[in-house]
C-alpha positions in Angstrom: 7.8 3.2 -4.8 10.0 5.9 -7.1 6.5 6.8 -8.0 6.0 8.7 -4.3 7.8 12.0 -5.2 8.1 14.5 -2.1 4.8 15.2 -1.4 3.7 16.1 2.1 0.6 13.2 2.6 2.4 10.4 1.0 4.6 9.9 4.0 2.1 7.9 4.9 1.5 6.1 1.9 5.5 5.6 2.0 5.0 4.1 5.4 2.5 1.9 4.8 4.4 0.5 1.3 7.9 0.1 3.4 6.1 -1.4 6.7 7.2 -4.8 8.3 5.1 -6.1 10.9 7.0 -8.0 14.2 4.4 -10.6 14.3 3.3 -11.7 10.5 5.7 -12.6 8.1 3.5 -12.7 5.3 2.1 -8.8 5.3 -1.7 -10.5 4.0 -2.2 -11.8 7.4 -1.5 -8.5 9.2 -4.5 -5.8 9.9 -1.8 -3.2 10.2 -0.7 -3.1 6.6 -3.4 -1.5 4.4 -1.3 -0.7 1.4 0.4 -2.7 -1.4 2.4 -2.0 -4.7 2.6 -4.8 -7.6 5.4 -4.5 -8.8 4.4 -6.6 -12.2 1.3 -4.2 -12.9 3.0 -0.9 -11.6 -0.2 -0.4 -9.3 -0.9 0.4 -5.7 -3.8 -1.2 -3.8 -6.0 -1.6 -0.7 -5.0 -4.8 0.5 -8.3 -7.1 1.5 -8.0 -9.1 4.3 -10.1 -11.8 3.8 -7.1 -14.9 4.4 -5.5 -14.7 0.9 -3.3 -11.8 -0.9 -5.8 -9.8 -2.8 -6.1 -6.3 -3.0 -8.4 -3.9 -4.9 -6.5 -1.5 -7.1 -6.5 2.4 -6.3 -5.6 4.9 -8.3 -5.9 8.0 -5.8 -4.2 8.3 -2.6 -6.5 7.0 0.4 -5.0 10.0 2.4 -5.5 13.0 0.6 -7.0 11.8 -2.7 -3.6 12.4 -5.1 -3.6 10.7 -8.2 -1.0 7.5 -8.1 1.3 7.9 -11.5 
């Protein structure tokens, strides 16, 4: 997350990457968390919520179309 310097949009993005849901302790099972960061392959991601932990690399900011290194 050092990667999100102080730019205006990625507050979101911030949010989203820093966000702990109430109700699911494992953030694959929530709808409310969109975002993920791999640590391992230093990439962000739209998570896919289809029951397991994928997620579909992105290499552009889903808010205002940034690039993400």
């Amino acid at each position: 997350m050092s990667r999100l310097a102080a730019k205006p949009c990625w507050e979101d993005m911030r949010r989203q990457l820093t966000f702990r849901c109430e109700d699911h302790e494992d953030l694959s099972n929530c709808p409310d968390s969109l975002v993920v960061y791999s640590e391992n392959s230093g990439q962000f991601g739209i998570r896919v919520h289809d029951g397991g932990s994928s997620s579909i690399a992105i290499r552009h900011c889903p808010w205002c179309g940034a690039t993400l290194v």
